[in-house]
N, C-alpha and C positions, 0 to 999 in steps of 0.2 A: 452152519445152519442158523436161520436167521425167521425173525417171526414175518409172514408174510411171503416167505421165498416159496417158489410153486417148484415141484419133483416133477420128475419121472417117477411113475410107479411100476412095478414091475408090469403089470398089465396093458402097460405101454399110454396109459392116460396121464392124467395128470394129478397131483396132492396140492393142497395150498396149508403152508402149517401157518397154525392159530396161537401158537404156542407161545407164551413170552419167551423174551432168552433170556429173564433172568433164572429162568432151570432146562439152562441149554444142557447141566453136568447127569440130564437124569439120561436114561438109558430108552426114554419113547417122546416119542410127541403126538401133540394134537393136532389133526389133519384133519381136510375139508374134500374130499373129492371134488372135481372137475369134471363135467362134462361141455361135449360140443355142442354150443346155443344153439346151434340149428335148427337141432332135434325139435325146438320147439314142446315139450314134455310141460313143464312148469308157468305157472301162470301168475304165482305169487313173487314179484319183483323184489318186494322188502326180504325174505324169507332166502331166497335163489337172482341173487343179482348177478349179473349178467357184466363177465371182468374178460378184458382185451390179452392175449395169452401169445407173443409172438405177432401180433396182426390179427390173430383170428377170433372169434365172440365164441367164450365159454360161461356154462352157468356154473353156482355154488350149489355142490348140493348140500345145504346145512345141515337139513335134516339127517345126513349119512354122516356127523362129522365122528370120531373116533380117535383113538389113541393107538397108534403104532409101532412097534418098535425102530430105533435109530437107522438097526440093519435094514431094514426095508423100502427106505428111501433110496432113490438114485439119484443123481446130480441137479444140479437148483438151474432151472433153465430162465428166469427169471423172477426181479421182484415185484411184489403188489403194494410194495407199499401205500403207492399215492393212490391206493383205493383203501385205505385202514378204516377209514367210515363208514362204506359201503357193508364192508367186511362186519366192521365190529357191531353196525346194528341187525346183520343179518344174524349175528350169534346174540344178540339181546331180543330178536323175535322167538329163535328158538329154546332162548332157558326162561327169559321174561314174560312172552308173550306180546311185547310189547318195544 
């Protein structure tokens, strides 16, 4: 597990963990839900940026992010890294504000 790597969740969508690794040794992580951009729902870009999943356009949803246990993740279907900015000011909108 790797920070930035996107799951399977058991709901068959998707997790993006936010988590640093350097406390990969704990027993949960911090996770960002996935949905399919399509939907079109969100309107706040900085908040719910809009990251490439496979080919396809999904949003963050930041505002649902949470902490889950390890067991609950399913395999790392890809990573996000070279989106770490997009990512890391979408989680400085939702604790900063800013």
């Amino acid at each position: 597990m790797a920070k930035f790597d996107v799951h399977r969740g058991a709901d068959g969508g998707y997790w993006l963990d936010c988590q640093a690794n350097l406390w990969s040794d704990l027993n949960s992580r911090f996770v960002v839900p996935l949905r399919d951009a399509r939907q079109g729902l969100s309107t706040n870009r900085r908040l719910n940026p809009h990251l490439s999943v496979n080919g396809a356009p999904y949003e963050m949803l930041t505002h649902l992010a949470a902490a889950v246990p390890v067991s609950a993740l399913g395999p790392v279907v890809t990573s996000l890294i070279d989106e770490e900015y997009a990512i890391g000011a979408a989680l400085d909108m939702l604790i900063s504000g800013y």
